[in-house]
C-alpha positions in Angstrom: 0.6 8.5 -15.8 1.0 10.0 -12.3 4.4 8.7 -11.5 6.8 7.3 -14.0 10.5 5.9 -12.4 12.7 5.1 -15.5 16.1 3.0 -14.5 16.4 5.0 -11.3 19.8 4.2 -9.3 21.1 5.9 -6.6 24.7 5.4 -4.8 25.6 6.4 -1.6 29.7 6.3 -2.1 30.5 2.4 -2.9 27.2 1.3 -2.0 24.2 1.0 -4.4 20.7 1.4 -2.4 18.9 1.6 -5.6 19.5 -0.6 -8.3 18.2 0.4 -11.8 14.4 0.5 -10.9 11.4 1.2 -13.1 7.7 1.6 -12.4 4.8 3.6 -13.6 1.6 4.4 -11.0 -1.6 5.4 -12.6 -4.0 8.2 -11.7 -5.9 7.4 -8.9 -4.5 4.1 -8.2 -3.2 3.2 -4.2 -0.2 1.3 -4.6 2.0 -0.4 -1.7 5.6 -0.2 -1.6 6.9 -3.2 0.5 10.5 -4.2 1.3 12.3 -4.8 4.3 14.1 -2.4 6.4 17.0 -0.9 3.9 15.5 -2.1 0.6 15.6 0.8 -0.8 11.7 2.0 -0.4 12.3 5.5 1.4 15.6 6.1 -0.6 12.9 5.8 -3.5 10.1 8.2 -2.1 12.8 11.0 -1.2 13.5 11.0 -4.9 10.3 10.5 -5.9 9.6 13.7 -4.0 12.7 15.4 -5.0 14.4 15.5 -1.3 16.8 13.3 -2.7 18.6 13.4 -6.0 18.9 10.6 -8.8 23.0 8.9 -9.2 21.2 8.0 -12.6 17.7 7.3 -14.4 14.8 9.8 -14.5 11.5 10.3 -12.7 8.1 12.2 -13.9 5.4 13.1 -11.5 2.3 14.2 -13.8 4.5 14.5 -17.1 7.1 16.7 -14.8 10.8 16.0 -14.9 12.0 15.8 -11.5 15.3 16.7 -12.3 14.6 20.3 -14.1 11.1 20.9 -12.8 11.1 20.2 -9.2 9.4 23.3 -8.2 6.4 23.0 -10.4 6.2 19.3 -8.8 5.9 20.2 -4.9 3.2 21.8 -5.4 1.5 18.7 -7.2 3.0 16.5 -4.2 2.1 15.7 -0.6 4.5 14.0 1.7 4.4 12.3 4.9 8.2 10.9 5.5 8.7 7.7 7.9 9.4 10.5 10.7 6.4 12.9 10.9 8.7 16.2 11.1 6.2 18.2 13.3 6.8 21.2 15.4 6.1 19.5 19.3 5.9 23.5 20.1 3.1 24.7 17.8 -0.4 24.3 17.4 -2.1 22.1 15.3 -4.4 25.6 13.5 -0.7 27.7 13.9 1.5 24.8 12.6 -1.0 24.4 9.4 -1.4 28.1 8.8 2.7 27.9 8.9 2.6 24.7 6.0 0.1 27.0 4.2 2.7 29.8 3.8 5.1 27.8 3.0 2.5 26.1 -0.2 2.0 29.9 -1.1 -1.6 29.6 0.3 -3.0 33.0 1.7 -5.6 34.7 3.5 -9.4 33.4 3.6 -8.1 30.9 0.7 -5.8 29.5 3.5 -8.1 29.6 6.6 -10.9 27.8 4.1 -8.5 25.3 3.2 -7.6 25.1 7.2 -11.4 24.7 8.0 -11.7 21.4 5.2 -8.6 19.5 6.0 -9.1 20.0 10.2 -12.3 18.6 9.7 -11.9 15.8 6.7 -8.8 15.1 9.0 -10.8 14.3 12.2 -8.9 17.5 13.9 -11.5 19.5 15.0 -11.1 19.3 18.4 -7.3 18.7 18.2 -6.6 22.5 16.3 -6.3 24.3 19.6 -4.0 22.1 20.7 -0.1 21.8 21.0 1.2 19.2 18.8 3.4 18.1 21.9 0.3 17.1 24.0 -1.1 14.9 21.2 -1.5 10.9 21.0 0.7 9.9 18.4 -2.0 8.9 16.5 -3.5 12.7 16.3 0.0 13.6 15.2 -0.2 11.3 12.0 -3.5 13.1 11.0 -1.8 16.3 11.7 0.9 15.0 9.5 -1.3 14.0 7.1 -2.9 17.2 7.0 0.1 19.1 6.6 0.6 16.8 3.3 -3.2 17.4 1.9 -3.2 21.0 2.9 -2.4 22.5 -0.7 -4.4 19.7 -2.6 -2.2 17.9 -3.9 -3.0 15.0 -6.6 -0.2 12.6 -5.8 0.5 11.4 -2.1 3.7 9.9 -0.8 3.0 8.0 2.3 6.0 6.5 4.2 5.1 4.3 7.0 2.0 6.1 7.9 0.9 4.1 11.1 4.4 3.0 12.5 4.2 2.9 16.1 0.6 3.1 16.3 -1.8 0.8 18.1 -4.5 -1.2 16.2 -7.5 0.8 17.2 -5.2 3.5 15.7 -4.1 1.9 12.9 -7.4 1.0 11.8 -8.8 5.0 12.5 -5.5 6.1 9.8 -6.4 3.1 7.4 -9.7 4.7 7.1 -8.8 8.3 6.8 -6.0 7.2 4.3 -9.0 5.6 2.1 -11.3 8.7 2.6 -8.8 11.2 1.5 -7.6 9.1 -1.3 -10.3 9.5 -3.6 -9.2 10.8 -6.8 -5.5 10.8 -6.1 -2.8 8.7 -6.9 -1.2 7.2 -3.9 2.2 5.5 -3.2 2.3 3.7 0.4 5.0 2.2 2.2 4.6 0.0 5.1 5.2 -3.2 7.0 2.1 -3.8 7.9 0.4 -6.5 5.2 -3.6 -5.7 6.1 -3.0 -2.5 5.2 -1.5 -3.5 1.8 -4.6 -6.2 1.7 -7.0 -3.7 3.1 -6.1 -0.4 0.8 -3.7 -1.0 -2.0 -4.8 -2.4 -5.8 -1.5 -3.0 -6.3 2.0 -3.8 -4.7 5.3 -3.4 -5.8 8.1 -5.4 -3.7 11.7 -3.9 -3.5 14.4 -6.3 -2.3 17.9 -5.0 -1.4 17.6 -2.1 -4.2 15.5 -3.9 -7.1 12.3 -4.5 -7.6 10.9 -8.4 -7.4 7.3 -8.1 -7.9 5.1 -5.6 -9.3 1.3 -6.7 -10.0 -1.9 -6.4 -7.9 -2.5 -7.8 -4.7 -5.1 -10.3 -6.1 -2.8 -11.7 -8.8 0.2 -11.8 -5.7 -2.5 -13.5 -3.6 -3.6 -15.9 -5.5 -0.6 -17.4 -6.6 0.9 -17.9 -3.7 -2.3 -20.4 -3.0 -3.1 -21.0 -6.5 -3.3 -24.9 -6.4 -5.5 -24.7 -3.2 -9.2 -25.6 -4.2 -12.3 -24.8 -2.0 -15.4 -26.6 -2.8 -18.9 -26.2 -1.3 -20.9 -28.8 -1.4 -25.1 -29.5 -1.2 -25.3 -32.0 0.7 -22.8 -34.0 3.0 -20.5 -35.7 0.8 -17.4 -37.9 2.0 -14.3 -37.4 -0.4 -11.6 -39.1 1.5 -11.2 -41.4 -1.6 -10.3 -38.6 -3.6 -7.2 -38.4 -2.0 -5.9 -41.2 -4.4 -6.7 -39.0 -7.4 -3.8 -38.0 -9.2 -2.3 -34.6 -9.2 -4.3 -34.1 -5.7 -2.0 -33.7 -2.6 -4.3 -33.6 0.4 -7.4 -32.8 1.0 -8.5 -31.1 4.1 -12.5 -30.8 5.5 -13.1 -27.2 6.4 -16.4 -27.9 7.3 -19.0 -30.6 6.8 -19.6 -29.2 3.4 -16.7 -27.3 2.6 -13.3 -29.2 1.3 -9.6 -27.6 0.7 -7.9 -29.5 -1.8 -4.0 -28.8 -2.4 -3.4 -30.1 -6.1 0.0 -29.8 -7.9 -1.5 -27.6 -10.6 -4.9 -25.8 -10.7 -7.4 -29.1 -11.3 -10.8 -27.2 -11.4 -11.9 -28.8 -14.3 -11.2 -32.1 -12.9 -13.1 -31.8 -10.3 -16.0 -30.7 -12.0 -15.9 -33.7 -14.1 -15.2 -36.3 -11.0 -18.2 -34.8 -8.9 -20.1 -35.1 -11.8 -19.2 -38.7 -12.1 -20.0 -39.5 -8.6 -23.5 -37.4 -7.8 -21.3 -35.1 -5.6 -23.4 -31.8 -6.1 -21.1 -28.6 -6.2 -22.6 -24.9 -5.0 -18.9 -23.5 -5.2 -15.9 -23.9 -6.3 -12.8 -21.3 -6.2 -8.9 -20.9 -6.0 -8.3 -19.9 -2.3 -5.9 -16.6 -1.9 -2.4 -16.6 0.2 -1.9 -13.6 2.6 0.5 -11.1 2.0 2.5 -11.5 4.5 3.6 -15.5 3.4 3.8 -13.7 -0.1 6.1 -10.7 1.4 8.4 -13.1 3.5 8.6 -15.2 0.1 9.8 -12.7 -2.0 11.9 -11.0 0.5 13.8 -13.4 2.1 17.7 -13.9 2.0 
């Protein structure tokens, strides 16, 4: 187990932001941690990371106690917090060699190091540069450097492409899944596709408590998961079918494709009534919700 949260809380005077909590992430799993703004999902990550401490509840990253072995866990640990803390001043080679030091990484170890992440990074031609002169999407791969500099097998991403435009957001989505491999990654963000696109699993944080926790399939699929497609051989006309019970509509996608919204999943049903009629059936399927009708579900007041 890479991450284990154990009835977390933490209280900010009279107010609550985290409210008894529990999750466990696997190794090597990509996980999305969605809530709205002040749900409680960077409160979470600072504690996960030990920049934040607990009010109650405990937290293990690889087996490690946050609470009385916090050293031995940053170096097991990269971060990228919400607001990429870079130094506008440096550049990108000095500012890593600096983040380096501060990891304890030295000499040609270091520059080595330096040489793999610039390049898995997409920084090559960045290094010589000042941070300050960079697109703000060359800053997040800087800041994601930084975070992957001292190899770290758990990564705590927090709102990695805020801010970014989409031919950005996609170029981070993709380094996000390249340097991923083999590490366990926790990922906030607002932005559903990326949840859709990257994570295996989502866990949901409303005002401090957690709502849903399963993967993105299983949250998919029920939100939709009385909507039928069919596929059909040859052109069929099922209007009639409308008067079938548990059936609610029925919509024509295409000339051979149907949508039918049932009360309860009716799969079996239909099987039977196309055999019944000589309606030939190539496919049949549940059709999937987004996660951004699931998200606004689950999170609304």
């Amino acid at each position: 187990m890479s991450i284990k949260v154990v009835n977390v809380v933490k209280q900010f005077g009279e107010q609550r932001a985290v409210k008894n909590i529990s999750f466990e992430i696997d190794k090597g799993e990509i996980v999305g941690f969605l809530g709205r703004n002040g749900a409680g999902k960077s409160t979470t990550m600072k504690m996960i990371t030990g920049n934040l401490p607990l009010t109650e509840g405990q937290i293990f990253v690889n087996g490690l106690d946050v609470k009385s072995e916090l050293d031995s866990i940053k170096s097991q640990i990269g971060y990228l917090p919400e607001h990429n803390p870079l130094y506008l001043d440096m550049y990108v080679h000095e500012f890593l060699q600096f983040c380096g030091k501060v990891y304890g990484i030295k000499g040609q170890v270091l520059i080595a190091r330096i040489n793999e992440i610039v390049a898995q990074c997409g920084l090559l031609k960045e290094q010589n540069k000042l941070i300050g002169s960079l697109s703000k999407g060359y800053r997040q791969r800087v800041g994601l450097a930084q975070a992957l500099l001292h190899n770290p097998s758990v990564l705590i991403l927090d709102e990695p492409t805020t801010g970014l435009d989409p031919n950005q957001i996609i170029e981070i989505r993709e380094l996000i899944q390249s340097i991923s491999k083999d590490k366990t990654v926790l990922l906030s963000t607002h932005i559903m596709q990326e949840v859709q696109a990257l994570c295996s699993r989502a866990i949901i944080i409303k005002n401090g408590e957690i709502v849903a926790n399963e993967t993105v399939d299983e949250l998919t699929t029920e939100e939709q998961s009385h909507t039928i497609k069919i596929e059909l051989a040859d052109v069929a006309d099922l209007s009639s079918w409308k008067e079938k019970e548990k059936i609610l509509s029925i919509q024509k996608a295409n000339k051979l494709t149907y949508l039918i919204k049932a009360s309860e999943d009716i799969r079996k049903q239909i099987f039977k009534w196309a055999g019944e009629e000589g309606v030939d059936l190539v496919g049949i399927s549940l059709e999937k919700g987004s996660m951004e009708t699931v998200f606004q579900k689950l999170t609304k007041d």
